[in-house]
C-alpha positions, 0 to 999 in steps of 0.5 A: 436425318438420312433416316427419316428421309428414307422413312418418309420417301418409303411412306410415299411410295407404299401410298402412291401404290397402293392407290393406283396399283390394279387401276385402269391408264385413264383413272391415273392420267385423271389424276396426274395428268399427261405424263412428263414421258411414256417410254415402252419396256422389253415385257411390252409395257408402257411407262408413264414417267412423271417427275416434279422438281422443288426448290428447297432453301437453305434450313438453319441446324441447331447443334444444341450447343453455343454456337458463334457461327450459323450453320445451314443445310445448302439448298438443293433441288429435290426431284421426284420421279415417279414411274407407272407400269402399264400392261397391254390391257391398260391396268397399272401393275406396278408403281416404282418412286425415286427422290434425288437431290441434286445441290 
C-alpha cells in the first residue's frame, strides 16, 4: 500500500514538473492562483507555496479471510504541498512535491 502511494505521488510530481518547469511566474498564477505563501530563498529565488488539504474517511480492509470483526483505515487528513521556483527573470526552475498525512 506504502508502495503504491509512493508511485502514485512520484507520478504526480513528474507531471506537475514537466508541466511548469521552463514556464513564465504568470502562466503558473493562471493556473493555480495566488499562492498560500511566497517566501525568497538564499539563490534569490522566490517560492510560490501552494498547499491543499483533504478530509479522507475511514476505508473498510478486506483481509480475504473470514472475519468477525470490521477492519477500517483511520481517517486522516492529507496535505499536499507543492513548492514553485522562480528566478529573477520570472521562469520556473524548478518544481518540488511533498504529501503528508496527519491522523
Amino acid at each position: 500500500m506504502v508502495l503504491i502511494i509512493g508511485l502514485a505521488a512520484c507520478g504526480v510530481e513528474h507531471k506537475v514538473i514537466r508541466n511548469f518547469k521552463g514556464k513564465k511566474e504568470g502562466d503558473l498564477v493562471l493556473a493555480k492562483g495566488k499562492p498560500l505563501r511566497t517566501e525568497i530563498n538564499d539563490k534569490g529565488q522566490t517560492i510560490y507555496i501552494y498547499q491543499s488539504s483533504k478530509r479522507l474517511k475511514a476505508a473498510p480492509i478486506n483481509t480475504g479471510q473470514f472475519q468477525y470483526d470490521r477492519f477500517e483505515s483511520p481517517k486522516a487528513t492529507k496535505t499536499d504541498t507543492y513548492k514553485f521556483f522562480i528566478n529573477s527573470f520570472g521562469i520556473i526552475e524548478d518544481v518540488t512535491y511533498d504529501v503528508d498525512y496527519k491522523r
